[in-house]
N, C-alpha and C positions, 0 to 999 in steps of 0.2 A: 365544073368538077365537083362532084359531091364529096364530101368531106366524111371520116372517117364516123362511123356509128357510136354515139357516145354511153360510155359502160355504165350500166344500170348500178346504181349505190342504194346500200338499205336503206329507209328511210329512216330519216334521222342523227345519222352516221356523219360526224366531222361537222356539226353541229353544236357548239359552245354552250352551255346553258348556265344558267346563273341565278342564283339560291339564295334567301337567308331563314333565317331563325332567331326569334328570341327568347330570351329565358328571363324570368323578374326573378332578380336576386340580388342581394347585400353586396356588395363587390370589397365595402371595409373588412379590412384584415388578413387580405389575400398575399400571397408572396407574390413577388414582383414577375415570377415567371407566367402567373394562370395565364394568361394568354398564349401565348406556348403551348399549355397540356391543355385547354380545351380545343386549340386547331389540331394536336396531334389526335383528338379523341374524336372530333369532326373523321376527319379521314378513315381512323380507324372503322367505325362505323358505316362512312361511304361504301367502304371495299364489302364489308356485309351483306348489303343492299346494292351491289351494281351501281352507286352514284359515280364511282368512276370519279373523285374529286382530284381535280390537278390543282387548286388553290385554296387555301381557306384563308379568312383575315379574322380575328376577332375584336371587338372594341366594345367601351363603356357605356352603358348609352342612360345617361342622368335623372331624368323624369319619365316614368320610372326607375328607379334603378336598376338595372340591369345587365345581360350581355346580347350583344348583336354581332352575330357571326355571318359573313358572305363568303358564299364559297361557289366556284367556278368548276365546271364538271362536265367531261364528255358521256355521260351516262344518259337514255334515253328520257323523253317525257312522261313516261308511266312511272319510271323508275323512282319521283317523287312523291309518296302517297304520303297521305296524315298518319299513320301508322310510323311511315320510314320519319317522318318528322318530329314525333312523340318521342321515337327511342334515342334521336339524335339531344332530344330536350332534358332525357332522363341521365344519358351520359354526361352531357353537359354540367347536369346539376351535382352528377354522382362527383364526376371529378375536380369540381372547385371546392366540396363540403369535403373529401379525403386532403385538398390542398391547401383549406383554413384551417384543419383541425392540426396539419404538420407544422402550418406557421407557427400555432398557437403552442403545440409542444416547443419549440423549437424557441420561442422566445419566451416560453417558461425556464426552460433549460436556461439562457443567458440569463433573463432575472436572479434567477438560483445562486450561478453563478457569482453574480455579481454583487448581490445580498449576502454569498457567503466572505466575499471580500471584506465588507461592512461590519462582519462580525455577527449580521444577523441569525444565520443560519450555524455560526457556530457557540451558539451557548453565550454570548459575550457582547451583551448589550451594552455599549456608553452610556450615560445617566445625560452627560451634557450634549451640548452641542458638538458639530465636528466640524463643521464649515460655517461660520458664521460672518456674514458679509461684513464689510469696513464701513460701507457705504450707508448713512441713517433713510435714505430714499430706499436702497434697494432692502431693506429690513426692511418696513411698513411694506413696499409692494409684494413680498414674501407672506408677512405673513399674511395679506388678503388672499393670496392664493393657497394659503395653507387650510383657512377660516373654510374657502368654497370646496376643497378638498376632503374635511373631515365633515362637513355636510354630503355627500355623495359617498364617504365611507360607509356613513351611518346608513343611508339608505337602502345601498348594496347588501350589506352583513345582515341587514331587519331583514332585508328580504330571503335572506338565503340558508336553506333546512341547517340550523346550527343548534350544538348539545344545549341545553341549559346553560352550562358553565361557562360556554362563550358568550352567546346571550352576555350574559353577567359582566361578565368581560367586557365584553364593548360598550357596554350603557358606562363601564366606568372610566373607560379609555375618550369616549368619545365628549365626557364632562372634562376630563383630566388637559386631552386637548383643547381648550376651549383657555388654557393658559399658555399663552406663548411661547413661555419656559419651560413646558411640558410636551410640548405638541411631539417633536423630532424621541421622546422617550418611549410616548405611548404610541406612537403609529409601527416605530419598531419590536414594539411586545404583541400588539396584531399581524405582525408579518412572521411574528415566531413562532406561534401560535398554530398549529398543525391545521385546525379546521377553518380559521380565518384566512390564516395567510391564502386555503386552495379558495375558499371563498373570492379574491378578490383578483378581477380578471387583468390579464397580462398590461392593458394599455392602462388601465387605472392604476397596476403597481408601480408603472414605468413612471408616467406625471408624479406619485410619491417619490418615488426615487429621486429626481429630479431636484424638490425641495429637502433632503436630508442633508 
């Protein structure tokens, strides 16, 4: 008994395909969602191009730094071209540099914040200490860590387009620190400081914070 004539399927049709991409890029400082907005921006861009993606995964990938995306897709084998790969790398990078720059507002905002508590941000600097440990061990290991801090102060603020008068400022703050007794006075007159304090970026004002 011959068996039933079996139906002709387009080529290629119900056929699984499987994809990645990389992109060489800094991953520090990203909010803990990018992975998230760059698989929704994968898709996004599949549906442009007929990739047809039913899967994407994203991950870290170390040496180089980078991100490495795989994604799973019913969309034919032409439908991969270097072009459609290009604009997948372009979105990729688009959307992690809009979602470092949010983190970075977004943890200036709490800096702010929490400087304004300090009294830094509001006109009202303490001259002394405010948290001064009990402990004579955790004093010396403080201020080691206060000594390697205002050495990366300094370097930071040299390096970065500042008036004359900061300038000035910081050659004398950064002497002034260099006294124990002083150190918690003068890092908070550089965080008052309108063109120092934006001078100095979110994760280094945080590590200061930390020792005030």
């Amino acid at each position: 008994m011959e068996g039933r004539p079996r139906r002709a399927y387009p080529c290629g049709v119900g056929v699984k395909r499987h994809n990645s991409v990389t992109v060489d890029y800094d991953l520090e400082g990203l909010p803990r969602d990018w992975r998230t907005r760059v698989e929704d921006a994968v898709r996004s861009v599949g549906a442009l191009h007929y990739l047809y993606v039913t899967k994407a995964m994203a991950g870290a990938r170390k040496d180089p730094p980078g991100v490495l995306v795989s994604l799973a897709r019913d969309g034919s084998e032409e439908s991969w071209t270097p072009k459609v790969e290009d604009a997948l790398k372009a979105r990729i990078k688009s959307v992690l540099d809009f979602a470092r720059q949010e983190e970075i507002d977004r943890r200036k905002e709490s800096l702010r914040a929490e400087l304004g508590a300090l009294g830094v941000l509001a006109g009202r600097i303490p001259a002394r200490e405010t948290r001064v440990p009990a402990d004579p061990g955790e004093q010396s290991r403080r201020a080691a860590k206060r000594n390697v801090l205002t050495q990366e102060i300094a370097i930071t603020l040299r390096r970065a387009d500042l008036p004359a008068e900061a300038r000035d400022l910081l050659e004398v703050a950064v002497q002034q620190m260099a006294r124990p007794e002083f150190w918690a006075l003068w890092v908070r007159i550089l965080m008052q400081v309108e063109e120092t304090e934006e001078a100095l970026p979110a994760p280094l004002t945080e590590r200061i914070l930390k020792l005030l």
